[in-house]
N, C-alpha and C positions, 0 to 999 in steps of 0.2 A: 553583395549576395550574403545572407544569414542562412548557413545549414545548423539546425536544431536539433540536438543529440536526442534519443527520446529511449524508451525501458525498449528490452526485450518480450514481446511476449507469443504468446502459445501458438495465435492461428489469425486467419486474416479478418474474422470480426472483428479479435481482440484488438489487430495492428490499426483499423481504422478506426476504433475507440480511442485507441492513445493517439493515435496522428491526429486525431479531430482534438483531441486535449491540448496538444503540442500548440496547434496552428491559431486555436482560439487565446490561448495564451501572450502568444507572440502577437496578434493583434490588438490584444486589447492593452498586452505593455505600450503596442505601439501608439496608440488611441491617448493614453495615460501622460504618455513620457512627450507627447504632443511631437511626432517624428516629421521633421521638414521636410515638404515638397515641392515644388516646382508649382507654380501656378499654371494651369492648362492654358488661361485667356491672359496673362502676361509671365513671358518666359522669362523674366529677370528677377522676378516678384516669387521669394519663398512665404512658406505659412504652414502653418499648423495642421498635419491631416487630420480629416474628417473620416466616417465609417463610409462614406459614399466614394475615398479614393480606395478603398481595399475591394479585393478579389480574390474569389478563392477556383482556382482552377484542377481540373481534375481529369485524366482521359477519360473516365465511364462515369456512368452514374451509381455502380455497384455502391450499396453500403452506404450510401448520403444523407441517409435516416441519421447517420452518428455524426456528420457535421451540423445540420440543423438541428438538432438535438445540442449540443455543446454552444453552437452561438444562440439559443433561447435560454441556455442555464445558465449562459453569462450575461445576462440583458441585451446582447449584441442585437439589432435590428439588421434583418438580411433577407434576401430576393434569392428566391431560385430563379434564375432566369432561361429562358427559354426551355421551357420542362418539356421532359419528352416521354414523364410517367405521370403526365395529369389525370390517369384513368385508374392509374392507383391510391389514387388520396380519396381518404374514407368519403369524407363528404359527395364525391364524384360517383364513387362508387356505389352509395348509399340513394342518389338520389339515381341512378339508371335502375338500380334492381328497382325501384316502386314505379317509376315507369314501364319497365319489363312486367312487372307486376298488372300492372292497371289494366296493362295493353292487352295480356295473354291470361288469360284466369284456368288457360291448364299446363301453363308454364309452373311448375312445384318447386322448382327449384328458383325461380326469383319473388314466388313467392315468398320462402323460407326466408331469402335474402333481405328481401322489403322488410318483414316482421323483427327482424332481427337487425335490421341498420338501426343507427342512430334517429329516424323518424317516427317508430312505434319502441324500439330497444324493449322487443319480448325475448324473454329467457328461452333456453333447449326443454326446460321444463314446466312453463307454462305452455311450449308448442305441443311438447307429447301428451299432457293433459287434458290441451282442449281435442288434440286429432281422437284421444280414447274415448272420450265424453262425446264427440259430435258425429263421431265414425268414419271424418273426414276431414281433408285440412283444405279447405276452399274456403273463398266468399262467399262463394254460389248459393253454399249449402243454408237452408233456412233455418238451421241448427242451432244453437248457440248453445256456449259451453260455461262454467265455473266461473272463468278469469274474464274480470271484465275490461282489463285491459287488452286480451289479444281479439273478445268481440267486440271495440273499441275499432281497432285494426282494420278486422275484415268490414266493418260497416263502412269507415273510409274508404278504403281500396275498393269496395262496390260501386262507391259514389263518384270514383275518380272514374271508372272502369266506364259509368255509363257518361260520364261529363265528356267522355274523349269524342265523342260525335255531336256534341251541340257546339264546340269551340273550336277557335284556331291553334294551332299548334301551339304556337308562343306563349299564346293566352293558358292553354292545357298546361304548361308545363311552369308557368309563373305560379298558377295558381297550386300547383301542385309543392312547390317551393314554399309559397306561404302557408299551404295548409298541414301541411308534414312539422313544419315551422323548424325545417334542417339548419338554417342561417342559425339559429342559436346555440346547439349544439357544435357547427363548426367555430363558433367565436368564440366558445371555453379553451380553445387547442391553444395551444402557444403560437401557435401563427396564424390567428384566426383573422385576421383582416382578410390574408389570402385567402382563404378559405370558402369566407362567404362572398367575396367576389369572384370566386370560381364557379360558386352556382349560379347568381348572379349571370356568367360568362357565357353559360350553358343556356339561358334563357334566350342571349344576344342569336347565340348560335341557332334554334329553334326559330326565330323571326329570319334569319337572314336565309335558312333551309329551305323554310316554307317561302318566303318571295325569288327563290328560284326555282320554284319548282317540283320539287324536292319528295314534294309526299308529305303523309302523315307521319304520325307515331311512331306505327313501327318498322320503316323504315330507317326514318329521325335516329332511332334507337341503332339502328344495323349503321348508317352512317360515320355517328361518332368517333368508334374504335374504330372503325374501317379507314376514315378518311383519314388517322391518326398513325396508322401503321404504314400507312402508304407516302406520310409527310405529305399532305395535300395542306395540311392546315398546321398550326401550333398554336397552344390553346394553352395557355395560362395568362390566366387574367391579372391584366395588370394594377395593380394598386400602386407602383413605386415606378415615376420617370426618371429620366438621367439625371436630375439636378436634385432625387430625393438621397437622403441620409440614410443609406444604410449597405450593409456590403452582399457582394455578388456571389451567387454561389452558381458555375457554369460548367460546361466541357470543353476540352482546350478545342473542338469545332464550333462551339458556340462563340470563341472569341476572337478568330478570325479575324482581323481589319480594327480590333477596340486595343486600348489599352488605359490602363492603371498605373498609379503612382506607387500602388504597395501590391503586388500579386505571391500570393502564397500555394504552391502547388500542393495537390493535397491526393490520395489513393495513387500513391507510386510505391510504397512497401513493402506491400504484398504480392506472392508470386505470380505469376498467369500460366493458367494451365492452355496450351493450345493444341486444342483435341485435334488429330487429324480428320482432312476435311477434304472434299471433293475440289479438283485443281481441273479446269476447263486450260485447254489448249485450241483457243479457235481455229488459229494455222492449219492446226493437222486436225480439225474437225473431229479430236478427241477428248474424253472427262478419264480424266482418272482418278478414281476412288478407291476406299480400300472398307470393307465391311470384318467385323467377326471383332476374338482377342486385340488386344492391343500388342500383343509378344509375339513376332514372327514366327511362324511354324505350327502354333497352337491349332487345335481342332477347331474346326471353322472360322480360320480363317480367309479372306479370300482377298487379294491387290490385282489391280490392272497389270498388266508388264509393264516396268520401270520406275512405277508410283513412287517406293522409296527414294530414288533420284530427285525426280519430281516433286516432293514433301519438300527436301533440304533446299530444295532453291524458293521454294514457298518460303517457307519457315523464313529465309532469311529476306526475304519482302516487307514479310512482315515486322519483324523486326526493326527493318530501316525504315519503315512508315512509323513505330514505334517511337522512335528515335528524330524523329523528323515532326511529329505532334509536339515531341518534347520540347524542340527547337522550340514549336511554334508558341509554345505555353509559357519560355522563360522569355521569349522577348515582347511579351505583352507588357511587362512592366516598364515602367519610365525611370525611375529612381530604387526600389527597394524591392529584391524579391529573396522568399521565405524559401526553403525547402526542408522540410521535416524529414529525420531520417529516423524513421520507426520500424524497426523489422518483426520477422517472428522467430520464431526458436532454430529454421532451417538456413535462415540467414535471405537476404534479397540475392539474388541470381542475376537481375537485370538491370532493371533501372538505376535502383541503389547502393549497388554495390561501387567497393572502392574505387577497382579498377575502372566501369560505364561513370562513376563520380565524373574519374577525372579526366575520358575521354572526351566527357559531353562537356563541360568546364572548358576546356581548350577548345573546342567544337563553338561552343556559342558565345567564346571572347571574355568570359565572365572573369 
């Protein structure tokens, strides 16, 4: 086990800034310095790791913008795997709102979105200039304004609007792909392979929608996030198999049953605030909840009878489920596991502090 000293600093962006600094370092020394491991298909057989034996493990997905961002500044090639914010990446994002767009033409607010994604990228003020000039901000309108890029826009978005009734879903929303021509904008990003096999992804989804059944558009559309909140589906498209070169970026629930030659645990730093929260007791067919201040006694506040009891035996639930992911996170590795120890200026409270160091250290044999 390698625990890596790392700066103090102010708050918990900052700490996952420098932890993503720490962790990509130690990888790529690793990478470098060519660190032995164990051959998976013969156990007696050491060799040289590769980027496809490293993992990077994490409880949340909080803040993950600052590890792929640090392994694209260092050339590293990496997978987020099994994503569960695929509906936050611009390109996903960019190409729903002009479907939202196409589908409802008094939808205003996907329209705004459509004109201003990465497939027209109209400015705030070429929007307010053609709305003054045209008296309107539609397609509809047979107005047309100064900027011949946002009547550029609206003249597509008319044409998509009326295409959505002569085709099949799939077909609708490929063609909408190639004619927005979003795949090129997302393949300037530093991860743009994923990117564009994410739209891509979204097209697969679109055929496989409509051969069950499924409906049009804008269903299609209410679907996506819907099926995605409910974990009915996971949807990031895959560009990298087991056997590709390059390292994992997961949540220690995503790696469950896998393991790595080299795992580095990464957003353990920073503190966790845990807001009290409504505590069902089925037995006694009661919730208890507490609404108002957070400081007992304050005006308006309001608790079930007992609830404060009730919290503390919560609280430490969770806690030991904390602590039991942690288990599950350091024994993914085979040979070499990283832990960064980056705080912020109030000091870590839980995870990494000295004391939980060296309880979880004896805890998991290390």
């Amino acid at each position: 086990m390698l625990i890596a000293e790392g700066s103090i600093v102010d708050d918990a962006d900052g700490v996952r800034k420098e932890e993503a600094r720490v962790i990509v370092g130690l990888l790529y020394a690793a990478h470098e310095q060519k660190w032995e491991i164990r051959d998976r298909r013969d156990g007696d057989h050491w060799r040289a790791c590769k980027w496809g034996d490293m993992a990077i493990l994490m409880p949340a997905r909080t803040g993950i913008e600052h590890y792929e961002q640090a392994l694209a500044a260092a050339g590293i090639p990496y997978r987020h795997e099994g994503s569960r914010d695929f509906f936050q990446r611009d390109e996903v994002r960019d190409l729903i709102w002009v479907l939202s767009a196409a589908d409802d033409p008094t939808d205003r607010i996907a329209l705004v979105g459509a004109l201003r994604s990465g497939a027209f990228a109209i400015s705030d003020e070429e929007l307010v200039i053609h709305a003054a000039e045209t008296g309107a901000l539609s397609y509809r309108s047979p107005t047309t304004g100064s900027r011949e890029s946002v009547n550029a826009a609206m003249t597509e978005l008319r044409d998509l609007h009326k295409l959505r009734r002569g085709v099949s879903l799939a077909e609708l929303v490929r063609r909408v792909v190639e004619r927005t021509r979003l795949v090129e904008p997302a393949l300037t990003r530093l991860d743009g392979e994923q990117g564009a096999a994410n739209l891509l992804a979204i097209v697969d989804e679109a055929r496989l929608f409509a051969a069950a059944g499924g409906g049009g558009l804008r269903p299609f559309i209410r679907h996506l996030p819907d099926s995605m909140e409910a974990e009915a589906i996971e949807i990031e498209a895959t560009v990298a198999e087991e056997t590709d070169d390059v390292v994992r970026i997961m949540t220690t629930h995503g790696a469950k049953g896998l393991e790595y030659p080299i795992v580095a645990l990464a957003n353990l730093g920073s503190q966790r605030h845990s807001p009290r929260e409504p505590v069902p007791r089925e037995q006694d067919s009661f919730l208890h909840f507490r609404v108002g201040a957070d400081t007992a006694g304050r005006h308006g506040h309001f608790s079930t009878p007992g609830y404060d009891d009730v919290w503390d035996d919560e609280k430490a639930h969770i806690e030991a489920e904390r602590l039991r992911l942690l288990y599950v996170a350091a024994t993914r590795t085979r040979e070499h596991l990283m832990i960064p120890c980056v705080v912020g200026k109030l000091a870590a409270k839980e995870l990494l502090d000295r004391k939980s160091t060296r309880l979880n250290s004896s805890h998991l044999g290390i």
